[in-house]
C-alpha positions as CSV (number, residue, x, y, z in Angstrom):
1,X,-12.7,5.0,12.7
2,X,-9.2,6.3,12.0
3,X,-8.4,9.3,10.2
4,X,-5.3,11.0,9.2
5,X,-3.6,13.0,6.9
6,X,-0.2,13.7,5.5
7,X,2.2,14.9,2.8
8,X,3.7,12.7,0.0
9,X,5.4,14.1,-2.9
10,X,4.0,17.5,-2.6
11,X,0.2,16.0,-2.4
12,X,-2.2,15.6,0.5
13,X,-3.0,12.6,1.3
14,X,-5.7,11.1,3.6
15,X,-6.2,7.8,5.4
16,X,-9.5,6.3,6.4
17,X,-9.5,3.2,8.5
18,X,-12.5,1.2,9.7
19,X,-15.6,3.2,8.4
20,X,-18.6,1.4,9.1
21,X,-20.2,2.6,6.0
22,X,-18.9,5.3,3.1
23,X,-22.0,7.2,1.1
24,X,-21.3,8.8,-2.0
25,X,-21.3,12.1,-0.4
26,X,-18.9,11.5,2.9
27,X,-16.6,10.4,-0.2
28,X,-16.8,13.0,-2.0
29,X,-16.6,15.7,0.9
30,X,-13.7,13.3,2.0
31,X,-11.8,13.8,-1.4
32,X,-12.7,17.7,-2.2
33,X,-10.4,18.1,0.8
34,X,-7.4,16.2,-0.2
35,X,-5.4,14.8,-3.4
36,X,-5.7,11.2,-3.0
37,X,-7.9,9.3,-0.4
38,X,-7.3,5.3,0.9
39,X,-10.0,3.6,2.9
40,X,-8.9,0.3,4.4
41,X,-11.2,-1.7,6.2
42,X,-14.8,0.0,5.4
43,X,-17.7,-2.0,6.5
44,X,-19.7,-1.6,3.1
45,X,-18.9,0.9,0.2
46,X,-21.7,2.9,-1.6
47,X,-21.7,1.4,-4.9
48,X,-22.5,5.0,-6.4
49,X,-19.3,5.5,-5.6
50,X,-18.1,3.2,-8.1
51,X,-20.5,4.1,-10.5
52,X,-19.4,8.0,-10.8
53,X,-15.7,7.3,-10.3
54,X,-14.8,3.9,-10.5
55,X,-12.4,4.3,-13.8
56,X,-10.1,6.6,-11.2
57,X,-10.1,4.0,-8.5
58,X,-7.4,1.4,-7.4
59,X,-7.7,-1.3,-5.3
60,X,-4.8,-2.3,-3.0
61,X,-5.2,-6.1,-2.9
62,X,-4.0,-8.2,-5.7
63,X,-6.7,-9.2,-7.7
64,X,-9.2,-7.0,-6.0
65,X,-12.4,-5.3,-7.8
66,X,-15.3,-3.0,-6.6
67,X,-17.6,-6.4,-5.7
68,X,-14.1,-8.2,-4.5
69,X,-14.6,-9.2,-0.7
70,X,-11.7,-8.3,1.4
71,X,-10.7,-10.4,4.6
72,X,-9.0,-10.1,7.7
73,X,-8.4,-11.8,11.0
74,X,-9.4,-10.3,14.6
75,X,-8.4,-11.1,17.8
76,X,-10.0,-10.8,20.7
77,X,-7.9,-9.4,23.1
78,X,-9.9,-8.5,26.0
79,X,-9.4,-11.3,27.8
80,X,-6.3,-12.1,30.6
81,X,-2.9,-12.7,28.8
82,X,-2.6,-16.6,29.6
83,X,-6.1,-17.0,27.5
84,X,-4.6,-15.0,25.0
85,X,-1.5,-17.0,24.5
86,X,-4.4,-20.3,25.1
87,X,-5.8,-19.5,22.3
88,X,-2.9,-19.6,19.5
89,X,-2.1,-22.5,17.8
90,X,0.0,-25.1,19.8
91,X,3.5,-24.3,17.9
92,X,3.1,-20.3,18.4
93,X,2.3,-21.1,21.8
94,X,5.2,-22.9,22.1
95,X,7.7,-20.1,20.3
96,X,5.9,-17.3,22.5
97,X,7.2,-19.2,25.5
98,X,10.3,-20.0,24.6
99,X,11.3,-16.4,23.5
100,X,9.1,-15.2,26.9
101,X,11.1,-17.8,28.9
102,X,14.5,-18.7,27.2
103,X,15.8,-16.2,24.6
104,X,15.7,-13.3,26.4
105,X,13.9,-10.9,23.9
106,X,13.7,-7.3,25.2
107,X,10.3,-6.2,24.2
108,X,9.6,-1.9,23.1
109,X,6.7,0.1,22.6
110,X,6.4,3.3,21.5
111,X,3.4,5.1,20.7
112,X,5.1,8.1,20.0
113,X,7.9,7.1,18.2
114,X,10.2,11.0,17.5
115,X,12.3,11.6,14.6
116,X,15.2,9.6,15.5
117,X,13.6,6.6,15.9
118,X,11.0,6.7,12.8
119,X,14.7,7.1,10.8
120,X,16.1,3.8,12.2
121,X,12.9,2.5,11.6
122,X,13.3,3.3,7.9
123,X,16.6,2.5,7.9
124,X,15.6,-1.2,9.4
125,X,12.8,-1.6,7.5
126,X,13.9,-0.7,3.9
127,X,17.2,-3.1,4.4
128,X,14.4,-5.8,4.8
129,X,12.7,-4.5,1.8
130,X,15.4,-4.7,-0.3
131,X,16.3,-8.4,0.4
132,X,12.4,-9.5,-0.2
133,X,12.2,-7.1,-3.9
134,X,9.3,-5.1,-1.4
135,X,8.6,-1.1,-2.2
136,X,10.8,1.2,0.8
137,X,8.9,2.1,3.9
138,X,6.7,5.0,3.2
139,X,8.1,7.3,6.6
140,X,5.3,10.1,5.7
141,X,2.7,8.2,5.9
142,X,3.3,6.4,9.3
143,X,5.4,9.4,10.7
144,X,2.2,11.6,9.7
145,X,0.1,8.4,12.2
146,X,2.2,8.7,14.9
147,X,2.1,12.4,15.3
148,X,-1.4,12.0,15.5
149,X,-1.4,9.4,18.0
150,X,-2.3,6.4,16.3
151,X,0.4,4.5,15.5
152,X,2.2,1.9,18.1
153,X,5.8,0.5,16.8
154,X,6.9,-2.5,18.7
155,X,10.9,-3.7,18.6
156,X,12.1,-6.6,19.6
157,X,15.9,-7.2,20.3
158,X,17.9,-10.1,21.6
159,X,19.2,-10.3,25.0
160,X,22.8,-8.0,24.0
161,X,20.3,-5.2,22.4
162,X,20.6,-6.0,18.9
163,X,17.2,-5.3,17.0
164,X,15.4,-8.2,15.4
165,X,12.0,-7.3,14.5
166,X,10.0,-4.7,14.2
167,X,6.2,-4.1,13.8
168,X,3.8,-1.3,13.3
169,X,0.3,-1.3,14.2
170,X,-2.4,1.4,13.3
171,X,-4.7,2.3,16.4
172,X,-8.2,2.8,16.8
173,X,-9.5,4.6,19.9
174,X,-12.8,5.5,18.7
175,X,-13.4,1.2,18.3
176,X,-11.0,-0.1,20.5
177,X,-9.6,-1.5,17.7
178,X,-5.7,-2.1,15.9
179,X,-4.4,-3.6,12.8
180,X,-1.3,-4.3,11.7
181,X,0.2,-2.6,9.3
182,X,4.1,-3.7,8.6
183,X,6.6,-6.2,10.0
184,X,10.3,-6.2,9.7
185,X,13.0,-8.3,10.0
186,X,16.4,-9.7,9.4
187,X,16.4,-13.4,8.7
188,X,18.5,-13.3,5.2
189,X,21.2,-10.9,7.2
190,X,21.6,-13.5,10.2
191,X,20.4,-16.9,8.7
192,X,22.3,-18.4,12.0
193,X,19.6,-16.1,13.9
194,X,16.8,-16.9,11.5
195,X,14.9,-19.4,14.5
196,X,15.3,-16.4,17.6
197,X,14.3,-14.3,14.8
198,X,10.9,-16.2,13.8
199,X,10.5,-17.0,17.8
200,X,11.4,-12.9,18.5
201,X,8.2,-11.9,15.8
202,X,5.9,-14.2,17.4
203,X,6.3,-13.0,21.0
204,X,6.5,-9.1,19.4
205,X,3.1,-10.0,17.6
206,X,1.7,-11.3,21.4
207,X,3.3,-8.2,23.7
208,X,1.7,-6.4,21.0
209,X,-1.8,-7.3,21.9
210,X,-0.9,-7.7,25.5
211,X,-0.2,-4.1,25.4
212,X,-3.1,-3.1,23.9
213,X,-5.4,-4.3,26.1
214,X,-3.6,-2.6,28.6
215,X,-4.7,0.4,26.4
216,X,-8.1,-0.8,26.6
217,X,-8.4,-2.3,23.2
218,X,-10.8,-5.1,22.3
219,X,-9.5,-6.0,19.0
220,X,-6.3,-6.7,17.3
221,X,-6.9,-7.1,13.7
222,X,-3.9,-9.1,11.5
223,X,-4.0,-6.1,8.8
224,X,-5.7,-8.6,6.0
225,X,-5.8,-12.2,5.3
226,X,-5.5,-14.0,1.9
227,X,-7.8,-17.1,0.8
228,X,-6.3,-18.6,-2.3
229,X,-4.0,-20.5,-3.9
230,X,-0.6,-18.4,-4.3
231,X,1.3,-20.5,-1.8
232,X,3.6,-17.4,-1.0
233,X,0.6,-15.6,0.4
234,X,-1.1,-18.3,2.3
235,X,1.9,-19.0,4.3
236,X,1.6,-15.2,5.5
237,X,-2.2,-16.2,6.3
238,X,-1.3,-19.6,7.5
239,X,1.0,-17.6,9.7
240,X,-1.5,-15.2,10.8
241,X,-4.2,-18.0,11.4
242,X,-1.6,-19.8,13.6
243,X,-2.5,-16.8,16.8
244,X,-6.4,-18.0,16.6
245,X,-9.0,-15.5,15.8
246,X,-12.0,-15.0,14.0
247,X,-12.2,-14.1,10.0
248,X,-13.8,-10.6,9.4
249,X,-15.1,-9.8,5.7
250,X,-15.0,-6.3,4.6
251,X,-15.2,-4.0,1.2
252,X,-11.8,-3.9,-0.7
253,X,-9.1,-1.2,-0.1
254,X,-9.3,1.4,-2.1
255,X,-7.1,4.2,-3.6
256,X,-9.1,7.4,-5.0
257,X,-5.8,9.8,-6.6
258,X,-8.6,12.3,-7.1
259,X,-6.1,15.3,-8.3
260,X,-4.7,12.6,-10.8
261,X,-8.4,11.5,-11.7
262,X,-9.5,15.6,-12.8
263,X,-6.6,15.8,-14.6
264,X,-6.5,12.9,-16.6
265,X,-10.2,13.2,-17.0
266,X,-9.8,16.7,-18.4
267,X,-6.7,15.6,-20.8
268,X,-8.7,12.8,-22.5
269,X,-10.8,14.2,-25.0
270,X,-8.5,17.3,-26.0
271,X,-5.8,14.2,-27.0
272,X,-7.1,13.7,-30.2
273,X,-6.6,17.6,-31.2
274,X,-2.9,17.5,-29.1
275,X,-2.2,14.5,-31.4
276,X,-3.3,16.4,-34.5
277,X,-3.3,13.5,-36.7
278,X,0.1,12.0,-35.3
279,X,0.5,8.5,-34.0
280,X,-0.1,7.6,-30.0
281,X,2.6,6.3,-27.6
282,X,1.2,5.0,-24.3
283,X,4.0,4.9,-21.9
284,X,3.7,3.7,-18.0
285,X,1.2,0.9,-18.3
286,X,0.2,0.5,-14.2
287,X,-3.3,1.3,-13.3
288,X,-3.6,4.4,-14.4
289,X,-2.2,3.4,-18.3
290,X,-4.6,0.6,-18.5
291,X,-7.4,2.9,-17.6
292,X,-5.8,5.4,-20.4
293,X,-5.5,3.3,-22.9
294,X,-9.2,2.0,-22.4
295,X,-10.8,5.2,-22.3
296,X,-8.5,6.1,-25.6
297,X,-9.7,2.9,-27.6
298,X,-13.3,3.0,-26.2
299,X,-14.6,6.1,-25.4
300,X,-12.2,8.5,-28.1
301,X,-11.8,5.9,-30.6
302,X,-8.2,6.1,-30.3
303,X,-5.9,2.9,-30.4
304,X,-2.3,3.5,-29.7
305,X,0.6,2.4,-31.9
306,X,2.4,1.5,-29.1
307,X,2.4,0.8,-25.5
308,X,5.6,1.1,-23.0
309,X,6.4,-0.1,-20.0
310,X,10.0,0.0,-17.7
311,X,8.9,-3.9,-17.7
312,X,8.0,-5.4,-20.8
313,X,5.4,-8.0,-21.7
314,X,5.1,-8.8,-24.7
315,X,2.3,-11.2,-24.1
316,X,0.2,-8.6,-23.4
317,X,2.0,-6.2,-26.4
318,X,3.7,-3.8,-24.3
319,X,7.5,-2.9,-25.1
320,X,10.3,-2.1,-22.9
321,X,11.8,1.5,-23.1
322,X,14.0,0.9,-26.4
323,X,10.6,1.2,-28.5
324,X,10.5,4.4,-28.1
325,X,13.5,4.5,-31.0
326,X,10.7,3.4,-33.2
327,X,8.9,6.8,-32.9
328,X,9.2,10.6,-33.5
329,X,7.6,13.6,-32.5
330,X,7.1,14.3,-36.1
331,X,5.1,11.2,-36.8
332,X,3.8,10.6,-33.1
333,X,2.8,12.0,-29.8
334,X,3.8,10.5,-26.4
335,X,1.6,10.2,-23.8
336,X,3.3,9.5,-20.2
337,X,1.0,8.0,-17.5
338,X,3.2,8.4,-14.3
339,X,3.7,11.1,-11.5
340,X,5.6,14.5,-12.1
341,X,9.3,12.4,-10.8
342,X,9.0,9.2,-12.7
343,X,8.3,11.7,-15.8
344,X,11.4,13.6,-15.5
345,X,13.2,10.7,-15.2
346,X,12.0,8.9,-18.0
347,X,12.3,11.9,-20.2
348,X,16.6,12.1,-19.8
349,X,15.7,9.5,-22.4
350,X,17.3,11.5,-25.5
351,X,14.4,9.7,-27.7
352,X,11.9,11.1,-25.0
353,X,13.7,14.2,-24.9
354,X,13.0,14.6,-28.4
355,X,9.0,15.0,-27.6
356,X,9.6,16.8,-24.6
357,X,11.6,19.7,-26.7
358,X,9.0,19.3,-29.6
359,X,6.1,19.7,-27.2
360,X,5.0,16.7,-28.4
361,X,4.8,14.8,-25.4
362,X,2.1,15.3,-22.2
363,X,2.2,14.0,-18.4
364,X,-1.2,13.1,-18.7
365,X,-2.1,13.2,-14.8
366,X,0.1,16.6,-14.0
367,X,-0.3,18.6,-16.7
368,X,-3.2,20.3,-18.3
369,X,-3.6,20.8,-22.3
């Protein structure tokens, strides 16, 4: 099992990878000592835990629900290197030997990466973020996993030092056991590189495990595998499937934001006197409106005039930002379902501004009525 904790935004957060099993009250004690909690990879999930908090949780994989079953792909790496490369799929085999034998790709680990080097990292990694429309590379959480020892990053450059890919890989002593976490690279920047590039992340992907088992490991896990039809996620799989391996099952990824939870649990049934009559404007419509707006309509008997979101869809009635034109705080009451930074950036909205000044308008999961 992995553990580790860090701090995002003011709030402590804790990672848990690899649990064989999570009872209600490991859960719990887990949460009571942090603000938000993600387990990846549990063996089996206590379904009481679902049952007392499963409005508050979120799941990380598309699609995903509490009897969702969450796959993956491990490797056994404890065999010699030449079985290892044996046992990939004829074409990897044959890029892992040609960037081995031909290219010339300089291979790095570090399983200690310092400051300097998680910053180029970020650097590297959010330019590759921005050309795929990906979120930025979270630098607290995986600087917060190599200070504790359990994160490897592996580089790969070309044979003048330029960087090509890199990957990051959260480690496992207790199982012998690593996953794969994130992957970089550069092929829209240098589309006349895009083949060394694609040749580069294959051999990375195989020093990787090579080095592990150096480390001792058993297992290199591919960090998740999807079966289903969205052809831009089976090509990842197909991908993944391509370096042999065995499919694991396991419970799906969850996200418990307990400090948002209590708060938003506490705000819910004073809304109705906060209102006082006045008409309710849901806006931020991500996991944590939905579950708003349910427990409003179902629970408080509350249906909303009007949901927002930064992206509308009006198939599903939700509005873009200029509804908010439509309302005032003398008629309605705004309820804003995202974290203390989006909220003050929403609210420069002169419209929003409008509540905030008439105290008319509540952060639902930072501040308490």
């Amino acid at each position: 099992m992995i553990e580790y904790d860090y701090k995002s935004g003011g709030r402590k957060v804790r990672h848990i990878y690899f649990i064989e099993k999570m009872e209600l009250t490991e859960f719990e004690q887990e949460a009571a000592s942090c603000d938000e909690l993600s387990i990846f990879y549990a063996g089996e999930l206590d379904d009481r835990i679902n049952e007392r908090y499963g409005n508050g949780l979120i799941y990380m994989s598309k699609g995903s629900d509490w009897n969702s079953t969450n796959y993956s792909l491990m490797i056994d790496i404890t065999p010699e290197e030449k079985v290892i490369l044996d046992g990939f799929h004829k074409n990897r085999k044959y890029k892992v030997r040609r960037a081995r034998d031909n290219d010339g790709i300089i291979v790095e680990m570090d399983q200690y990466p310092d400051v300097i080097q998680m910053e180029s990292l970020n650097r590297f990694y959010n330019e590759f973020a921005h050309t795929k429309g990906l979120a930025e590379f979270d630098i607290e959480r995986f600087s917060a996993a190599a200070k504790a020892g359990c994160f490897l990053l592996a580089t790969a450059r070309d044979r003048n030092g330029e960087k090509l890919v890199q990957n990051g890989y959260i480690l496992d002593f207790e199982d012998k056991v690593s996953t794969f976490a994130f992957g970089a690279s550069h092929f829209r920047s240098y589309s006349d590189k895009s083949a060394l590039i694609g040749r580069a992340n294959s051999f990375l992907h195989y020093k990787a495990m090579c080095h592990l088992r150096e480390m001792g490991f058993t297992g290199f896990d591919f960090g998740g595998l999807y079966i289903g039809d969205d052809v831009s996620l089976t090509n990842i799989s197909d991908f993944k499937r391509s370096f042999g391996g065995e499919v694991r099952t396991y419970a799906p990824k969850i996200i418990f934001q307990k400090r948002d939870y209590e708060c938003v649990e506490h705000n819910l049934p004073l809304i109705k006197d906060a209102a006082n009559g006045r008409k309710v404007v849901v806006w931020g419509m991500g996991n944590w409106g939905r579950y708003v707006v349910r427990q409003l309509m179902s629970v408080y008997g509350i249906k909303p005039s009007c949901l927002i979101d930064s992206v509308p869809y009006q198939n599903q009635g939700i509005c873009g930002p200029e509804a908010i034109k439509d309302y005032s705080p003398n008629e309605s009451f705004l309820i804003i379902v995202t974290r203390r930074k989006q909220y003050e950036e929403i609210a420069k909205n002169e419209y929003v501004l409008a509540f905030e000044e008439s105290h008319c308008a509540l952060c639902i999961r930072e501040d308490w009525l």
